[in-house]
C-alpha positions as CSV (number, residue, x, y, z in Angstrom):
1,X,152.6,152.6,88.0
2,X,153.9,151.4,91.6
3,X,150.5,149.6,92.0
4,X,151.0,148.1,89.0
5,X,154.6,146.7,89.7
6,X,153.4,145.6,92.8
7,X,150.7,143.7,91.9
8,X,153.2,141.6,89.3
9,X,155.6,141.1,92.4
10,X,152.5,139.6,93.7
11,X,151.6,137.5,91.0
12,X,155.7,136.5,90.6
13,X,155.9,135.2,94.3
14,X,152.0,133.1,94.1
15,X,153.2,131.6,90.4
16,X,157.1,130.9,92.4
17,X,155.2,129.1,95.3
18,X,153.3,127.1,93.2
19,X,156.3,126.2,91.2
20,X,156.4,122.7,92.3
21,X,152.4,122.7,93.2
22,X,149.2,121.4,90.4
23,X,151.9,120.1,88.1
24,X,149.7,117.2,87.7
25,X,145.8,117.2,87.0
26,X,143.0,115.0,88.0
27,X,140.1,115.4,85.6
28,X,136.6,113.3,85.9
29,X,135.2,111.9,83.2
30,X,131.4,112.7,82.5
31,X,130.8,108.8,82.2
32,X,131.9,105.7,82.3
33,X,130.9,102.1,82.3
34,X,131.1,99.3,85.0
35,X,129.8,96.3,86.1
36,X,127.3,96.0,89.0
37,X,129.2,94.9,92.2
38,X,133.3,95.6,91.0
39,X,135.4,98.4,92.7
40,X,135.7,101.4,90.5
41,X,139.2,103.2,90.7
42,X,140.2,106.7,90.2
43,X,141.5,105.5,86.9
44,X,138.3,104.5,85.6
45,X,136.5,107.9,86.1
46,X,139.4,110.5,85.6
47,X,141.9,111.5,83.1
48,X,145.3,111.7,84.8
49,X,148.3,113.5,83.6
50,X,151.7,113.7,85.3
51,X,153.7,111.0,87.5
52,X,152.0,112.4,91.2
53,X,148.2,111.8,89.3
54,X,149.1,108.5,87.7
55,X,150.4,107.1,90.9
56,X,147.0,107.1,92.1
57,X,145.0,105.0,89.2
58,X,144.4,102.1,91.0
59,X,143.2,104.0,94.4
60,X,139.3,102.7,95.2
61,X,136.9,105.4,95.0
62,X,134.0,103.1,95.8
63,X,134.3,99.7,96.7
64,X,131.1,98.3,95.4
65,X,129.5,99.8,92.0
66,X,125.8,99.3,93.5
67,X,122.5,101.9,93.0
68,X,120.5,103.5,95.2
69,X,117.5,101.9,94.6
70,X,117.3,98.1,93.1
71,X,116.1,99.2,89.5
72,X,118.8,101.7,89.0
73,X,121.1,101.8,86.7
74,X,123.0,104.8,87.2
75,X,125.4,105.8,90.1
76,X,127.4,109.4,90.9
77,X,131.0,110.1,91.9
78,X,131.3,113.4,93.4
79,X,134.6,115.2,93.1
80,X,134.2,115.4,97.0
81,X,134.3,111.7,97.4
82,X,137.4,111.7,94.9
83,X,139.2,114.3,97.3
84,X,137.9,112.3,100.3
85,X,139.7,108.7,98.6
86,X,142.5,110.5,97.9
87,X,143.1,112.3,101.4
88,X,142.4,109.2,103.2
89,X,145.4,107.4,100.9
90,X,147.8,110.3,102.1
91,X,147.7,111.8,98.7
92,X,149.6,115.5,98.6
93,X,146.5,117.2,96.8
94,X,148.5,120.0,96.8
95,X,150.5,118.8,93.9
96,X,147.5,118.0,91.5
97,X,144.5,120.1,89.7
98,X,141.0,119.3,89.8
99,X,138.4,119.8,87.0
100,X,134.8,118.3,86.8
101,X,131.8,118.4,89.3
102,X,131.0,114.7,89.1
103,X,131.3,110.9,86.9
104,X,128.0,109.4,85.9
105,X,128.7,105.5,86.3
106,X,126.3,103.6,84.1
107,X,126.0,99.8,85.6
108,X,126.3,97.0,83.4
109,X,124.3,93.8,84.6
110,X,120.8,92.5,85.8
111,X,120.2,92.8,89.1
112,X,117.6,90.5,90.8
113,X,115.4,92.8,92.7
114,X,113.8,91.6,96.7
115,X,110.4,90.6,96.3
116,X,108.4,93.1,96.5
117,X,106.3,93.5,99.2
118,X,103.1,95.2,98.6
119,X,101.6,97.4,101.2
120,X,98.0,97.4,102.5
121,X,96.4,99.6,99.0
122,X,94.4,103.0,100.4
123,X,92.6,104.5,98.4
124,X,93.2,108.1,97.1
125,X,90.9,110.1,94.5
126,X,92.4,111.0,91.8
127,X,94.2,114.5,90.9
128,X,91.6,117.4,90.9
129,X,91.4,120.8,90.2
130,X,89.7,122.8,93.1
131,X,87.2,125.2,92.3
132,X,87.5,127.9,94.9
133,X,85.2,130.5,93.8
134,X,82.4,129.1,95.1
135,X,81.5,129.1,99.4
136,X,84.5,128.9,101.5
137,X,85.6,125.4,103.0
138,X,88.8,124.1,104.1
139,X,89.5,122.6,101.0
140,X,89.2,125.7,99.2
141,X,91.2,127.1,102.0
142,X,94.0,124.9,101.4
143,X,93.8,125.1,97.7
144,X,94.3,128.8,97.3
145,X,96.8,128.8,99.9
146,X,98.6,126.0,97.9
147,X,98.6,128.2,94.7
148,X,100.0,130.9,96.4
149,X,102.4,128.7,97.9
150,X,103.8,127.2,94.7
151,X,103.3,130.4,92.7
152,X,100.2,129.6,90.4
153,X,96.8,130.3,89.6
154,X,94.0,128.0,91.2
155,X,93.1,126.3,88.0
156,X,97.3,125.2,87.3
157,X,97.2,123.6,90.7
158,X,95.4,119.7,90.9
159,X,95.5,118.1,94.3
160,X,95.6,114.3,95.2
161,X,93.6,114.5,98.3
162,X,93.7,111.5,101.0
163,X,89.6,110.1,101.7
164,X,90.7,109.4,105.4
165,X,90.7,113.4,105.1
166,X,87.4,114.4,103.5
167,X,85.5,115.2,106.3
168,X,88.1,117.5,107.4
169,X,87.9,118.8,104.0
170,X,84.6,119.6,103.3
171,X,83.6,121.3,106.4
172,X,82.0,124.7,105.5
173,X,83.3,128.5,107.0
174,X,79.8,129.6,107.3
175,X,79.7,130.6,110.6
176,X,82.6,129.5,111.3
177,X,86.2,131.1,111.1
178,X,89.0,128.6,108.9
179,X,92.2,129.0,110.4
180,X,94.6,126.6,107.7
181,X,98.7,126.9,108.7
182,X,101.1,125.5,105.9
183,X,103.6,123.1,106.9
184,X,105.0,122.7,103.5
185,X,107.5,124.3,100.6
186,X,107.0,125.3,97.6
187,X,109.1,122.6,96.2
188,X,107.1,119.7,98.0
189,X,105.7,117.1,95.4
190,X,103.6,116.3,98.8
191,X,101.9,119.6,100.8
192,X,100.2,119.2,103.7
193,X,98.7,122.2,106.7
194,X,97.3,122.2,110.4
195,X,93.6,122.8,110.2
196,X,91.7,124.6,113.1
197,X,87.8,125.3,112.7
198,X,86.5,127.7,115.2
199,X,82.9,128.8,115.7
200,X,83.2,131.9,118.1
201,X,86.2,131.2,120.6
202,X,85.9,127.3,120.6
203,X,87.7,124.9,118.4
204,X,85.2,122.6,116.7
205,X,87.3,120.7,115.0
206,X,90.8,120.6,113.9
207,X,93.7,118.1,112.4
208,X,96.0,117.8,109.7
209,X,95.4,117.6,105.7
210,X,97.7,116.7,103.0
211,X,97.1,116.4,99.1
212,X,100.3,115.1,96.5
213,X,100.4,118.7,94.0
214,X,100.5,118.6,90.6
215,X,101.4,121.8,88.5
216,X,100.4,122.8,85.2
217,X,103.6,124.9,83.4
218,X,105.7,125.6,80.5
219,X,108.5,122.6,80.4
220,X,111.3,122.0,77.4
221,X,110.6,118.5,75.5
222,X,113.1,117.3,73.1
223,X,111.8,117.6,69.8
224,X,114.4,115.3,68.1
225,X,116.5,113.3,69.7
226,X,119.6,114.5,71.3
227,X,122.7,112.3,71.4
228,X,125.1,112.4,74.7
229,X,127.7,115.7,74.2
230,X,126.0,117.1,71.9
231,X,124.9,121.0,72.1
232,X,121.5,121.8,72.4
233,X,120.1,124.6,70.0
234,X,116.5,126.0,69.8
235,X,116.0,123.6,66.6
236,X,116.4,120.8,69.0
237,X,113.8,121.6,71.9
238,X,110.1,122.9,71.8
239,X,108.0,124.6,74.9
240,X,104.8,122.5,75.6
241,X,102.3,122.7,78.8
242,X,101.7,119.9,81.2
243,X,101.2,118.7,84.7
244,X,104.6,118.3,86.2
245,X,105.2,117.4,89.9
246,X,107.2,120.1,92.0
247,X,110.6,119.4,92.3
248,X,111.1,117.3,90.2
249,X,114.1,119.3,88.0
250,X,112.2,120.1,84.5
251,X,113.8,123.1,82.3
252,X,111.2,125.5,82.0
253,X,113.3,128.1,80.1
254,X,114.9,128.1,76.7
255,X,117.8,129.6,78.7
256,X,118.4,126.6,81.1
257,X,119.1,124.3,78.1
258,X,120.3,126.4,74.8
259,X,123.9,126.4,74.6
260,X,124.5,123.5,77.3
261,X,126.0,119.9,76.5
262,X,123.3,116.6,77.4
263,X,124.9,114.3,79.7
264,X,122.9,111.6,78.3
265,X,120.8,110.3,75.4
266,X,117.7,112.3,75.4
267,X,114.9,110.8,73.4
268,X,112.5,112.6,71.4
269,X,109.5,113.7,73.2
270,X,111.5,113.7,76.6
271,X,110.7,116.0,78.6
272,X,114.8,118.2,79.6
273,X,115.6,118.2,83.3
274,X,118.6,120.2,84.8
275,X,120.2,117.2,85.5
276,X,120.6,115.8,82.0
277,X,122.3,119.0,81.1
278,X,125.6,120.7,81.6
279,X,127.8,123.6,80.6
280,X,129.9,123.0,77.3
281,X,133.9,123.0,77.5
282,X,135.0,125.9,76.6
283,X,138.6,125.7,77.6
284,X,140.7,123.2,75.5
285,X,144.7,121.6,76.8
286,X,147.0,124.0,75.0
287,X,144.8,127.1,74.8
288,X,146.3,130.3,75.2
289,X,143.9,132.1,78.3
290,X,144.2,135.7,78.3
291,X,144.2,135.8,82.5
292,X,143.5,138.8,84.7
293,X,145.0,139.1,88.2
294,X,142.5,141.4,90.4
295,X,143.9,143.1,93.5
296,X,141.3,145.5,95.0
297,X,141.2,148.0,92.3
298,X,144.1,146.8,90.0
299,X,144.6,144.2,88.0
300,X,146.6,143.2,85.8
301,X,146.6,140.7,82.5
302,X,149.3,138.1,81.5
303,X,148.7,135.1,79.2
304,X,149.1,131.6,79.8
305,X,148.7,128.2,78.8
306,X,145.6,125.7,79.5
307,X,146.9,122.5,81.3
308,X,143.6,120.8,81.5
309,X,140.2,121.1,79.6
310,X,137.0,123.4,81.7
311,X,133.9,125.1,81.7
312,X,132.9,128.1,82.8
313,X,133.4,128.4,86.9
314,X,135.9,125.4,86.8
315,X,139.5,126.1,88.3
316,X,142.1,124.9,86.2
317,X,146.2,124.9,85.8
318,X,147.6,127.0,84.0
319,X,151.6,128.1,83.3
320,X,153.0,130.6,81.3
321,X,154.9,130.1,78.2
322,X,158.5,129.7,78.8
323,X,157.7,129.0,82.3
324,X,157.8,125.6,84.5
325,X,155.5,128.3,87.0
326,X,152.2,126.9,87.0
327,X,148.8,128.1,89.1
328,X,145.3,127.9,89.2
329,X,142.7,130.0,87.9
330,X,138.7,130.2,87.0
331,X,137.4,130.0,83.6
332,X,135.3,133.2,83.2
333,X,134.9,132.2,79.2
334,X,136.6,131.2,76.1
335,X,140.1,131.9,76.8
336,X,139.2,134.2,79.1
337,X,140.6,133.0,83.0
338,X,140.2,135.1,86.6
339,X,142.8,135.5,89.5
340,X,141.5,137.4,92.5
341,X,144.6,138.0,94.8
342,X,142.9,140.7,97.1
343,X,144.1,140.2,100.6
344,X,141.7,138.0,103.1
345,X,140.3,136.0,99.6
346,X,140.9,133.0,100.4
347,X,143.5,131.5,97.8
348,X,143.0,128.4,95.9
349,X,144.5,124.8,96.5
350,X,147.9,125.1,94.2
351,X,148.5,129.0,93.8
């Protein structure tokens, strides 16, 4: 019983120390719109509420809406670069919440790209499955390392292989020892070794290979199409087998996309990638959060109000009923929040 009435003297003082902190909320938007070129502002890609947030709608986040690459027409707003406009305007960031990972900016407006200017073309044989149960040679070497490498069977991987290469390549073990040393990852769409062919204790030859990798796997296409925010169900996606390039973000798992919102329109036959996905709100303004505090091996549950909309793992405000006591917690669920208070945790910005 003393535990527990310490732990709510705990709570009491964190909830009395942030009576005058997060009273305001910053929260992104997933998306907006704006034209190619203009300065977009904090109050283009965030909902505030309260006086402290709203004093800040006109702050530049980034001065010039431009893409990556020419043919873009997409561009992302971190919440780190948010913080990092607001610290450098002397904002108190103490006195505000923050919900959402990021604001997808969609650029309106053609863009004239450079000419283009084309390289000197070298020619590369096309993608090829390497047959390596036949006599040893470097490139059967390098193919069943690959496989092992990226976590398939021989006949899933096909290799782009470079002709300035091919002699390299098709050098034979007979007689010879193959010594082939990765210098790649298993998430490379490009892999590449140091070769080093030895007859006896003498190099003969040695060098470096590379091929592009293709895989062969299990990837989520949309089987309809899915509109922006809406929640994807099994009805909506179907499993079908192709040759992906590593890397390169595809859901391979009914798991990685059931239940999650689409950040964009996803046509029908698209294949889903992580990216286009994210987890569903579950936490509305106004909900009433049943909240555990955690001290080492107590805790203890109050309820309180939702001052901002979240997903699971986002820290949002939250204040009791009756209360002008507000702090900040993590959505574990729906209305379901978690405050760790155990000593050395480092405490979060506005408890």
């Amino acid at each position: 019983m003393k535990s527990v009435c310490q732990i709510l003297m705990v709570l009491c003082v964190l909830l009395g120390a942030a009576a005058h902190a997060a009273a305001d909320s910053v929260r992104l938007r997933t998306s907006i719109a704006a034209d190619r070129g203009s300065a977009v502002t904090l109050g283009m890609i965030a909902v505030l509420e309260g006086a402290e947030a709203e004093r800040w709608a006109d702050l530049v986040v980034l001065e010039s809406a431009e893409p990556v690459r020419a043919r873009d027409g997409w561009v992302t707003i971190s919440m780190a670069q948010v913080r990092s406009a607001l610290q450098g305007a002397g904002a108190a960031q103490a006195l505000l919440g923050f919900s959402g990972d990021s604001c997808m900016v969609r650029l309106r407006g053609a863009v004239t790209p450079a000419p283009e200017v084309k390289p000197e073309r070298v020619e590369r044989p096309g993608p090829q499955i390497v047959d390596v149960s036949g006599a040893p040679t470097v490139r059967t070497r390098f193919a069943s390392l690959l496989a092992e490498i990226y976590g398939v069977k021989p006949q899933d991987l096909r290799l782009s292989f470079n002709a300035s290469d091919e002699s390299l390549l098709s050098m034979s073990e007979h007689g010879r020892r193959i010594v082939v040393r990765p210098t790649t990852s298993g998430s490379s769409a490009r892999a590449s070794a140091e070769v080093r062919v030895l007859a006896g204790e003498r190099t003969i030859a040695s060098g470096t290979v590379s091929a592009g990798v293709e895989l062969r796997r299990r990837v989520l296409v949309a089987g309809t199409t899915i509109d922006r925010d809406a929640l994807v169900h099994g009805g909506m996606v179907r499993e079908v087998s192709m040759w992906v390039t590593p890397g390169g973000g595809e859901a391979t798992d009914l798991g990685e996309a059931v239940g999650r919102v689409a950040r964009t329109r996803i046509r029908e036959g698209d294949v889903l990638r992580l990216g286009d996905l994210e987890s569903p709100v579950v936490v509305r303004r106004g909900d009433l959060l049943s909240v555990i505090a955690l001290n080492g091996g107590v805790s203890v549950q109050v309820k309180a109000r939702a001052r901002s909309e979240g997903r699971v793992g986002d820290r949002i405000e939250l204040r009791l009923d009756g209360s002008r006591r507000s702090f900040v917690a993590v959505v574990d669920g729906p209305g379901r929040a978690v405050i760790v208070l155990d000593s050395g945790t480092e405490v979060a910005e506005g408890e």
